[in-house]
N, C-alpha and C positions, 0 to 999 in steps of 0.2 A: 308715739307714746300714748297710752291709757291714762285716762283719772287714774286709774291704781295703781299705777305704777311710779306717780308723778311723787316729790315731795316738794310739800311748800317755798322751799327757800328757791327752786325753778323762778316759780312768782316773786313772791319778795323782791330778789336783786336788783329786775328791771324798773321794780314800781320803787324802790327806795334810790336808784339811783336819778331820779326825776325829784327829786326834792332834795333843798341843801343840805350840808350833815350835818347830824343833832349832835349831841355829849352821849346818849345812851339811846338803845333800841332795844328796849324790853317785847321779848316773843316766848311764846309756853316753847315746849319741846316741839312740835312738828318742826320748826325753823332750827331744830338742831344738827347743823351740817357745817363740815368745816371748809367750805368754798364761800358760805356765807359769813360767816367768822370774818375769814381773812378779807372780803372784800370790807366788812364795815370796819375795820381795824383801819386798813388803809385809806379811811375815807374820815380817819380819828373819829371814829364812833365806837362807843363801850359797848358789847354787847353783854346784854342781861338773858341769856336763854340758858334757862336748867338743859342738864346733860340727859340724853335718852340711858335707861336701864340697860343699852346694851352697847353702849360706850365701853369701848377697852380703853380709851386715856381722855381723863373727863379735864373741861375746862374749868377753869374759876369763876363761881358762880356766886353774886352776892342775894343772896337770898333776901336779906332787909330792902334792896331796892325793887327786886321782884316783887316783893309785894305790894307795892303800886300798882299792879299790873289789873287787880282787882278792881280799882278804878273806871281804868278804861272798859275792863268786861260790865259793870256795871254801868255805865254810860249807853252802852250799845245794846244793854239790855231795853234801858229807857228810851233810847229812840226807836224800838222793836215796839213799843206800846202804841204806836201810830199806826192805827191800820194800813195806810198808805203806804209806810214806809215795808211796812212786815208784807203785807202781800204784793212787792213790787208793782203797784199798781199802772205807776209809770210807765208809759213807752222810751220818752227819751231821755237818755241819760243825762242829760242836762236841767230834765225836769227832773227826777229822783234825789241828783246831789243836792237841787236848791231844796228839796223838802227835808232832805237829811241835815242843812246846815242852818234851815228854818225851824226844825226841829232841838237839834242842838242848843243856838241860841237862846230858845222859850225856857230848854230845860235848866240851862244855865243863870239864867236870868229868873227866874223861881227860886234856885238853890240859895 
């Protein structure tokens, strides 16, 4: 398989099944797939993902908790203003998370 040919929820499943289940998993439309659905359904996790435009049977989408989602986009915008972080300056990836979660922390701690 290609980048291009890949969709998201490939990723997702493994990296969300490495971490315990939440109540909800808000994702924009790439994570729109229904193998992903059913995995976080059985894992009693809500999914909040809008249905792609070319859904023949769209799912229940609560739009008011989607937009929460804004949050998060805007958090990762803020720790995108690190140079550090934004031009992966990092070799190892141990050293990027600690700057990503030393980042976080500052911004959180400001707010």
């Amino acid at each position: 398989m290609t980048g291009g040919n890949v969709y998201d929820g490939i990723v997702a499943e493994p990296l969300v099944a490495k971490l315990p289940p939440a109540r909800k998993l808000l994702a924009d439309k790439a994570y729109d797939c229904e193998r992903l659905r059913i995995f976080l359904e059985e894992r009693g996790t809500t999914p909040v993902i809008p249905n792609k435009c070319n859904r023949l049977k769209p799912f229940p989408f609560k739009r008011k908790i989607y937009k929460h989602r804004n949050k998060i986009e805007r958090m990762f915008c803020r720790i995108k203003d690190a140079r550090r972080i934004a031009t992966r300056y990092d070799k190892l990836a141990s050293n990027f998370l600690s700057s990503v979660c030393l980042m976080a922390a500052i911004y959180f701690w400001l707010n």
